[in-house]
Structures are given as C-alpha cells and as structure tokens.
C-alpha distance (Angstrom), angle and dihedral (degrees) to the residues before:
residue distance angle dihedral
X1 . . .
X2 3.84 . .
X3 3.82 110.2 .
X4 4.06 115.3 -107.5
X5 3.80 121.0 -95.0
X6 4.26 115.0 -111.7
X7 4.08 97.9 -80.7
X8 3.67 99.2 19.9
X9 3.88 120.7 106.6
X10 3.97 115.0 -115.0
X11 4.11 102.2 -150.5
X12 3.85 106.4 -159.3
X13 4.01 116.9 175.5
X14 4.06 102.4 -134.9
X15 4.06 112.2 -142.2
X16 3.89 113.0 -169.8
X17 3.79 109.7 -130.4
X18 3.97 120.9 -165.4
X19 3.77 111.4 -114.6
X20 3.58 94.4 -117.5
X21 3.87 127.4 41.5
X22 4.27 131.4 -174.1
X23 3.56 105.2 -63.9
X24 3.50 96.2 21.2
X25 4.20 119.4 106.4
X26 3.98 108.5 -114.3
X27 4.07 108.3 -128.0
X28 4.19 108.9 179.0
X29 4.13 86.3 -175.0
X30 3.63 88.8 119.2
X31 3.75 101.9 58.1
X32 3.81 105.3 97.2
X33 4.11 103.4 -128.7
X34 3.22 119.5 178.3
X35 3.53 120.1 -146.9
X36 3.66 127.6 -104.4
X37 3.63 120.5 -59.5
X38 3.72 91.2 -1.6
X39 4.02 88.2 122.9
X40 3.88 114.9 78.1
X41 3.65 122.4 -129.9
X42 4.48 106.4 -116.8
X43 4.09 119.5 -138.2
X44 4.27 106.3 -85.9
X45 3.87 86.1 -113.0
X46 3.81 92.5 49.6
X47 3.39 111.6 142.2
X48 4.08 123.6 -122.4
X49 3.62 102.6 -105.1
X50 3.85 93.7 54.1
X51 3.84 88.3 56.7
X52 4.01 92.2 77.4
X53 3.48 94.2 104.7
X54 3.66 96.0 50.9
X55 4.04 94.0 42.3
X56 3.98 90.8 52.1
X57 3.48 107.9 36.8
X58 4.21 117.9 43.8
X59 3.51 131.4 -96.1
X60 4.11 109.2 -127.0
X61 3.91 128.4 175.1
X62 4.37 100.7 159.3
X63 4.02 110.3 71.6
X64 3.29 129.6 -155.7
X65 3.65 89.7 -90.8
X66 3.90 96.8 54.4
X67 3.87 94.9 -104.4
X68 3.67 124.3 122.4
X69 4.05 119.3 -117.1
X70 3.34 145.1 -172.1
X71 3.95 150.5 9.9
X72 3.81 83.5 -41.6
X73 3.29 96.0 53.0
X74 4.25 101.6 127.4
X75 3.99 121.4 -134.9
X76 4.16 89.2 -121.7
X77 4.25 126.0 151.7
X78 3.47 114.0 -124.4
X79 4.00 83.0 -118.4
X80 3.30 92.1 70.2
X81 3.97 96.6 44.9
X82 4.03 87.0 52.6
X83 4.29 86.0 52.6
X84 3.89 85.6 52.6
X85 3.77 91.0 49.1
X86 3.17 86.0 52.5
X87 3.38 99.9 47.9
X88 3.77 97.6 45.0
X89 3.99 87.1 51.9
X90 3.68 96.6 43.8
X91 3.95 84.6 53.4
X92 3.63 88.5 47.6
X93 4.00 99.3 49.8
X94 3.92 94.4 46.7
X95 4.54 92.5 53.1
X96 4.15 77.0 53.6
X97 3.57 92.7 56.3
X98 3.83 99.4 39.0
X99 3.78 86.1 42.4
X100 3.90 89.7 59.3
X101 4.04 91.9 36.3
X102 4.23 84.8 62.5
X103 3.30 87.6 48.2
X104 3.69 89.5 52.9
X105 4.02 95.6 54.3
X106 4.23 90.6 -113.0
X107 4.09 92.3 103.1
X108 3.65 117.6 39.4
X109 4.13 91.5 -153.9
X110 3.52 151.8 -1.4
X111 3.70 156.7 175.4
X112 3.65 121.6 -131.5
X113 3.93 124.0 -157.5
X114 3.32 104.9 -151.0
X115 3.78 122.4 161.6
X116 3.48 88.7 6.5
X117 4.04 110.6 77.6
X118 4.23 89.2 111.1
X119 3.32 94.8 63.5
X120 4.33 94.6 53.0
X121 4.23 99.4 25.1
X122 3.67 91.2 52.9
X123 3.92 111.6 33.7
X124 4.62 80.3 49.7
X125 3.80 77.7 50.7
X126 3.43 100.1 58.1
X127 3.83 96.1 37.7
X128 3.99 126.0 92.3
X129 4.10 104.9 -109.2
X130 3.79 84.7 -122.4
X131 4.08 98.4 62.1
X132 3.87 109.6 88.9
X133 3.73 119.5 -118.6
X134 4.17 116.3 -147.9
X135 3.50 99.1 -164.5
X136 3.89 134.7 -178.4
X137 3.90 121.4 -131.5
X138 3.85 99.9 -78.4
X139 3.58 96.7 57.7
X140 3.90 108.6 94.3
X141 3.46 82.0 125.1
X142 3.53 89.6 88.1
X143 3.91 94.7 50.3
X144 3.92 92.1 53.0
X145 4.10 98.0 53.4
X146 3.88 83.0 50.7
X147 3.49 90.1 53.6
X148 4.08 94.2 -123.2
X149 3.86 94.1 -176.1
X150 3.64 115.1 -100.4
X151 3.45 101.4 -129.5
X152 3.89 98.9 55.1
X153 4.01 89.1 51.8
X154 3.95 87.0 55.8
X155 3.79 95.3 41.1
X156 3.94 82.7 56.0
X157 4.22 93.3 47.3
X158 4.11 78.5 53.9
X159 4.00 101.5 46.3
X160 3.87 87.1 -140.0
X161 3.36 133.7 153.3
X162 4.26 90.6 -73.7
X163 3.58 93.6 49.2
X164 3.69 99.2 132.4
X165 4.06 83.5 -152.8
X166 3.58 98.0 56.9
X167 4.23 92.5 -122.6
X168 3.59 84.0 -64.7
X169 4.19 95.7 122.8
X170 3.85 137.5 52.7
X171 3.63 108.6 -97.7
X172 3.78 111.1 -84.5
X173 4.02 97.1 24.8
X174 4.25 84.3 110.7
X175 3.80 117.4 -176.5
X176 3.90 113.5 -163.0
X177 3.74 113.6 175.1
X178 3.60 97.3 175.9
X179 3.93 88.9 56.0
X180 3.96 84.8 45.8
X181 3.55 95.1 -113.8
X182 3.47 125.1 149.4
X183 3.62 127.9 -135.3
X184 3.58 122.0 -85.1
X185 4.06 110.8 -119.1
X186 3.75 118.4 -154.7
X187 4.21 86.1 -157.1
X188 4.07 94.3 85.7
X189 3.56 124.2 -113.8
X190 3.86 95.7 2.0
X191 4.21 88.4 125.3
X192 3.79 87.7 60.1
X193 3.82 92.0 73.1
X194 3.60 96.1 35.9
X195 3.93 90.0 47.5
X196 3.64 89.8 53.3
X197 4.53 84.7 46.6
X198 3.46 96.4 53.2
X199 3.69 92.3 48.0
X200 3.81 95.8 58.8
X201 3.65 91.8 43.0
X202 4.27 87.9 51.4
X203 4.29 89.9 48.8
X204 4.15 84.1 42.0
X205 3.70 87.6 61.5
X206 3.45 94.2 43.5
X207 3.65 93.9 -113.6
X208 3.87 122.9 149.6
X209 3.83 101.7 -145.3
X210 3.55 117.9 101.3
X211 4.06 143.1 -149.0
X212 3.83 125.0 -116.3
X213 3.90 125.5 -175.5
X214 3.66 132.1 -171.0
X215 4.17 124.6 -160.3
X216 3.75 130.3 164.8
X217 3.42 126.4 -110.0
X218 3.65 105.4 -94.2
X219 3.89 91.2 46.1
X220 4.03 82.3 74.7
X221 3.51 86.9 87.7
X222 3.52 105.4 53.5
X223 4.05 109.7 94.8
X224 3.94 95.7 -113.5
X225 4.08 88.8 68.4
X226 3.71 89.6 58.0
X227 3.58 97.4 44.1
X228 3.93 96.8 56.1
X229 3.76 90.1 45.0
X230 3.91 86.8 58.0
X231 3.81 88.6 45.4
X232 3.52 100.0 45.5
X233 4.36 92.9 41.9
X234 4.29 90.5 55.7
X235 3.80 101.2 27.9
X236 4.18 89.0 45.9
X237 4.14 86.9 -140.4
X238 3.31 112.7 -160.5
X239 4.36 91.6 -120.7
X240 3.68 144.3 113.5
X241 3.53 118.4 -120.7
X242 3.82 113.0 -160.5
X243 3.87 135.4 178.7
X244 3.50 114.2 -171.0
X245 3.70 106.4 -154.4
X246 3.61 115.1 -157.2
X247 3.11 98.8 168.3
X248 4.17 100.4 -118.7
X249 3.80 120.5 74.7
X250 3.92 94.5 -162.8
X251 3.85 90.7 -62.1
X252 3.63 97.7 -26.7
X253 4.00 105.6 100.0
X254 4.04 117.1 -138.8
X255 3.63 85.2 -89.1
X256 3.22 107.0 78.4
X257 3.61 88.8 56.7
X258 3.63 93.2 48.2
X259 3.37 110.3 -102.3
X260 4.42 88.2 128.4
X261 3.39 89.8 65.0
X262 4.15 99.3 58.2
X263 3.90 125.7 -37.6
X264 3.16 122.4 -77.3
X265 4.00 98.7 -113.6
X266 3.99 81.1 75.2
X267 3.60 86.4 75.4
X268 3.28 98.6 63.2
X269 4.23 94.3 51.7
X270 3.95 83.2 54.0
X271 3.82 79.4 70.7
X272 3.52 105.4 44.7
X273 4.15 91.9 -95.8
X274 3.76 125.0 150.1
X275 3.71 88.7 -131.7
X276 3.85 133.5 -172.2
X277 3.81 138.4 -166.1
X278 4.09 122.1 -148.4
X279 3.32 151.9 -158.3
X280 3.53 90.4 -114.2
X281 3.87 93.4 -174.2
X282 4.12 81.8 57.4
X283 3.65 110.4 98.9
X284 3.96 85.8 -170.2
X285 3.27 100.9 38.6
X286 3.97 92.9 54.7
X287 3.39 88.0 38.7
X288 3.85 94.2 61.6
X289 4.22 93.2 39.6
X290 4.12 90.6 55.1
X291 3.70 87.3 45.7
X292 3.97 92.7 50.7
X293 3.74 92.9 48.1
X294 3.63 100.5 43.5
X295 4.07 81.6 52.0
X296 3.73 87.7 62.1
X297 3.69 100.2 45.9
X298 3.46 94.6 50.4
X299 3.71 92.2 52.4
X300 3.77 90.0 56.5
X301 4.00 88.9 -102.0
X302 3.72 95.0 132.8
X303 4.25 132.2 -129.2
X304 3.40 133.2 -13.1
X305 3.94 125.2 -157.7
X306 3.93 120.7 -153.3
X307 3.16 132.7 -172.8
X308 3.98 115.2 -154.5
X309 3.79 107.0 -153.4
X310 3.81 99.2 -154.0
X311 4.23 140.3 145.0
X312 3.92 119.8 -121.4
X313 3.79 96.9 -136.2
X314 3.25 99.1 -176.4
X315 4.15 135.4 39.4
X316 3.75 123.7 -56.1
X317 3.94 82.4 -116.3
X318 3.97 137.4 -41.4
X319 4.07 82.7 -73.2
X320 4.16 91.7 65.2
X321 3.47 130.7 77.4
X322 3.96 107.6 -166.6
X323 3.62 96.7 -179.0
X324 4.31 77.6 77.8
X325 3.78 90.7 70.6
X326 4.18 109.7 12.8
X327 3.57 143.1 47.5
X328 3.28 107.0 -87.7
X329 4.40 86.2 -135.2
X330 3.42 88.8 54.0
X331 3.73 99.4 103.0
X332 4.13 83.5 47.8
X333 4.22 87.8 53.2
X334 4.11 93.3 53.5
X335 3.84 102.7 120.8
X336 3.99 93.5 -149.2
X337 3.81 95.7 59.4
X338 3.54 136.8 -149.3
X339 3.83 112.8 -33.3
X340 3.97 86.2 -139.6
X341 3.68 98.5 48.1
X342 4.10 93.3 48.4
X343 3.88 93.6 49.1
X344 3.95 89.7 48.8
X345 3.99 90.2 49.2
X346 3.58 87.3 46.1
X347 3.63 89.6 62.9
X348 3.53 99.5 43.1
X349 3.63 86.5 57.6
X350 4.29 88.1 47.7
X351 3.60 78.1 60.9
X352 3.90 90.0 -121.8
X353 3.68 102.0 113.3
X354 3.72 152.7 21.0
X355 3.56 149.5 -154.4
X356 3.75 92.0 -92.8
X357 3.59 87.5 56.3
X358 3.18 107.4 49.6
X359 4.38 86.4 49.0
X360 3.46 87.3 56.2
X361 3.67 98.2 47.9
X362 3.83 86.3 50.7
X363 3.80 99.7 58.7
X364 4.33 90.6 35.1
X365 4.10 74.5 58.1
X366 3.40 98.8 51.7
X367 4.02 96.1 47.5
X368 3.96 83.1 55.6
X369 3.81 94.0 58.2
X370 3.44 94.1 46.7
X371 3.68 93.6 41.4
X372 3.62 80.8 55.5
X373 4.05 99.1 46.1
X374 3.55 92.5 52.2
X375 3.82 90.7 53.2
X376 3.62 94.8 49.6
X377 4.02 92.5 50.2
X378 3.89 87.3 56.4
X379 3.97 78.6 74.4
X380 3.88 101.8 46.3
X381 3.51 140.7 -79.5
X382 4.00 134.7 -132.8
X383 4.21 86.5 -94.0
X384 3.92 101.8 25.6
X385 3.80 146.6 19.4
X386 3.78 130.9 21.8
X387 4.21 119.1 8.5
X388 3.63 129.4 -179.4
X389 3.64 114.5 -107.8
X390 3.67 122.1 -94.8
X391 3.77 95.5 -125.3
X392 4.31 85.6 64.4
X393 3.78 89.0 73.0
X394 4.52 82.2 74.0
X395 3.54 89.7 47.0
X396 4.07 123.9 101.3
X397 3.70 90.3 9.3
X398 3.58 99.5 109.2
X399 3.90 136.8 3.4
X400 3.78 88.7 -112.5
X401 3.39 125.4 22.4
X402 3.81 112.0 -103.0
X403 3.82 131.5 -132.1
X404 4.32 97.0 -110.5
X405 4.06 89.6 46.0
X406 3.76 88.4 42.9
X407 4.23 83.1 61.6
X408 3.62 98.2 30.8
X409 4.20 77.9 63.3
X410 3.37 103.5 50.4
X411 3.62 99.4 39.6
X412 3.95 82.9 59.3
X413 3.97 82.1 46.5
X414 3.66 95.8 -130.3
C-alpha cells in the first residue's frame, strides 16, 4: 500500500491479533497486575464514577504466599474454603470424565470449565439459595456448590430416559428450577436481559432475592448485553451482571470484542454501574466482590457489573481445537494461576490442610463421579439403554395439543 499524500485520508481496516499465536512462547509480562490487596474496597452506596479504580485495575485477596490481604479480604471459615475446594475440584473431575465420554461416542457434545471453577463455586457460594442464577454454558460451577445431584446432570449430558429436559438440550445446557437456575440458552447473552427482567419483577413484588447472570467476553457484543445494562442502570435492579473474560471467544481473542482497548468493567460505568474488575482465578477475591454486590442489591442500591479476569484452560468445547490458534503452554504461562491450586495453597498456609489431603480428596472425587456415571447409564445412554419416547418431543409445547402437532404425531405413529 502506497503511503497517503499530506491532506489525503489513509483508510486502513484494523484486525485485532492475540499477542501470542501457535508456535509462538506466551509471555503475560505486559499485563499490569497489581499485587494483592493493592485495590481498595469503595463504600456499598458508592456511586459509579468513583468505581474507576476498581473497574481498571484488578481486585486481588490470595498473595503470592497463599495468605489473604487487604480491604477485600472476606470474613470466611476455613470450612467453608475446604467446601469450595471441593466444589471447584468436583467440577473439575466430572468436565474430565464427560470430556473422555465424547471422546468415546456416548455424549455427542460438551463444554468443559476448566480454569474457571472460582469464578462459578464461589460467586453460588456467596449467594442466598433463593436468588436465581442465569448462567452461560461454562457455569456448572454453580450446580455443584448447590449440590445438583450428580447423576441427574449426567442423565441430562445422555438425553436418556431421566433427562429432566426430555433430549431437548445440548449436553451440559442444565436447567434446574428447583435449584433456581435458569435455563441455559445456546443464543448468547439472551439471560442477560432476562436476568436483569426477573430482577425488576422480584423488587416489584417486594421480594428481597436477587438475579445474577454470567456471559463471556465476546457475548458483550451481542445487543442483549447492552440492553440489560440499560435496564438494570435506570430501573436500579437488584442483579449482578458478570462477564467472565477468558480471554478466547471460541477462536476469537477478547480483542475483537474490545477488551484491548480498556477492560471491560468500563462498560458498565458508561452506564451509570458501580462496576468492579477481579482476580477471577481468586476464589477469595470473587468471593468477597459477589458478596459486596449482592449487599447492594438487596438494599435497593441497584446493579453491579464485574468483570472476571480469568484463562480458558481448556477447549471452547469438544468441537474446538485451540492448539489451531494458541500456544498450547499458554494456560501453563497465565500469571494468576489456577483457581484450584491457589485456594489449596491458601489452606496449607491456614494450616488446615496438606498435600496428602488434597491427593486423597482427588481420588475420593473421582470414585464419586464414576459412582455417579455408572448410575446414570443404568438409565440409557446416547448409543444404548433407556430413551425417551418419540411421542415426548409433542409434549409441553402447548397447553392443549394443537391440530398440526396432533398430525405431525400420528404420522410418526406415536
């Protein structure tokens, strides 16, 4: 391209690259971290525009050294850190399992959560069982620290015949109404508005639970993210609006949805959002943040917007090969660790566990899942066993059964 003459405009289309591409060796040192408890914790009724520091810098509790620091530091009992450990591993060892059960032809999909068990284990921690989580599809987090039974979440990854959906989802996009969780959509960021809906209609009825949603980065530029934000921001909802950034949307990095330019907390201040970026590889630390917003909803204080600033370890799903577009070592490169690792080094330095421990724990965990597998096959699989009837595909689609379904079915014969 010939360079523009003085007083003529040079158009240039800009393409985000990631910093680091296959082949390439991953170096973070030119993300600005600060270091633990470096951030300072704002008033509950702060208002959004003195939340800039906290939505461009990063929220840390765990130092280097394991210990927790700072004005975010939460008021927690080392019990329930060792249930979140749990949690977060449990969560961990069952997306190994499925991951080899696609592999093995008996699930035709699903989305693993590695690297990012913090983020779901503790923000379901530090909610009330009665506030309603909209979650995206890496959040089963949230279904293992409300002890969702094992066995029902497999028999759903199989469609068979206890598949409390009927067949009627991808495996791993769980509904639970009794646990107040709301139905995973495959069409991105459609739980954001309907996060933000519920939670008007709960402070409408005078109710004091509130609404929390979770979407990945790139889903902030779908329209639906943009909408709740302007909901949430005039109607002072009583929700939490997180994005968990990490970092890869499929093979699009965070770039292309913006997230070079400033963080994506920023957003939420263009709003009018107290809004708050964290560690989101910090069990504490996100611990402490979901506990500080849900404060303010519940006093009638309105959204908060967090950004989780996390590291997909793992694929986008069993459809995604990352080693096309990363390092493989990246993951290994991240500067803020494994969420899982940090917690259990925490503890060791508590004085509450060990390395013996935590082995232990790991192979008790694993004779759970498969406990738990081999129960679910009793009731089918995608290839063998148990299968809903055909004829349930007509059911719970309307209140009565209309004419055209009522031929659709008996042309199938059913």
């Amino acid at each position: 391209m010939t360079s523009a003459m003085p007083g003529e405009i040079d158009h240039k289309l800009t393409i985000p690259e990631p910093p680091f591409r296959p082949g390439d060796h991953p170096d973070f040192s030119h993300l600005k971290i600060p270091d633990a408890g470096d951030v300072g914790k704002p008033d509950i009724d702060v208002k959004a525009q003195d939340t800039r520091d906290a939505a461009f810098s990063l929220i840390r509790v765990l130092g280097h050294d394991g210990k927790a620091v700072g004005p975010w530091a939460p008021e927690i009992s080392p019990e329930q850190l060792l249930d979140g450990l749990r949690d977060m591993m449990l969560t961990r060892t069952l997306d190994e399992r499925m991951l080899r059960t696609q592999r093995q032809g008996k699930i035709s999909f699903y989305v693993p959560s590695t690297g990012e068990e913090g983020v779901s284990v503790a923000q379901a921690m530090a909610l009330q069982k009665d506030d309603m989580l909209f979650p995206t599809y890496r959040q089963q987090g949230l279904l293992i620290a409300r002890k969702r039974s094992l066995v029902d979440m497999l028999c759903h990854c199989f469609a068979n015949s206890r598949d409390d959906i009927k067949g009627r989802q991808l495996p791993g996009f769980y509904s639970w109404k009794e646990g107040n969780f709301f139905t995973i959509s495959g069409n991105l960021a459609t739980q954001y508005s309907q996060a933000v809906g519920w939670a008007m209609a709960s402070a409408y009825k005078g109710e004091k639970h509130i609404a929390s949603a979770w979407v990945g980065d790139g889903s902030t530029a779908e329209a639906d993210f943009h909408y709740a934000l302007t909901f949430a921001a005039v109607y002072h909802a009583p929700v939490i609006l997180n994005v968990v950034n990490n970092q890869w949307a499929i093979s699009s990095y965070q770039s292309i949805a913006g997230g070079a330019n400033v963080p994506f907390a920023a957003r939420g201040l263009g709003y009018g959002l107290p809004s708050l970026r964290v560690d989101g590889n910090d069990f504490l630390a996100v611990y402490a943040v979901t506990k500080w917003a849900a404060e303010r909803a519940r006093r009638g204080l309105g959204a908060t917007f967090i950004e989780h600033y996390t590291y997909r370890g793992g694929a986008h799903s069993t459809s995604d090969d990352p080693s096309r577009y990363r390092p493989e070592n990246e993951w290994a490169a991240w500067p803020l660790g494994d969420p899982i690792v940090r917690l259990k080094d925490h503890l060791i330095a508590l004085g509450c566990w060990s390395g013996d421990q935590h082995e232990e724990l790991e192979k008790e965990l694993k004779d759970e899942v498969t406990a738990a597998f081999k129960k679910a096959e009793t009731y089918g699989t995608m290839t063998s066993g148990d299968r809903l009837s055909v004829r349930s595909m007509f059911d719970d689609v309307y209140k009565t059964e209309q004419p055209h379904l009522r031929r659709q079915r008996q042309q199938l014969g059913v």
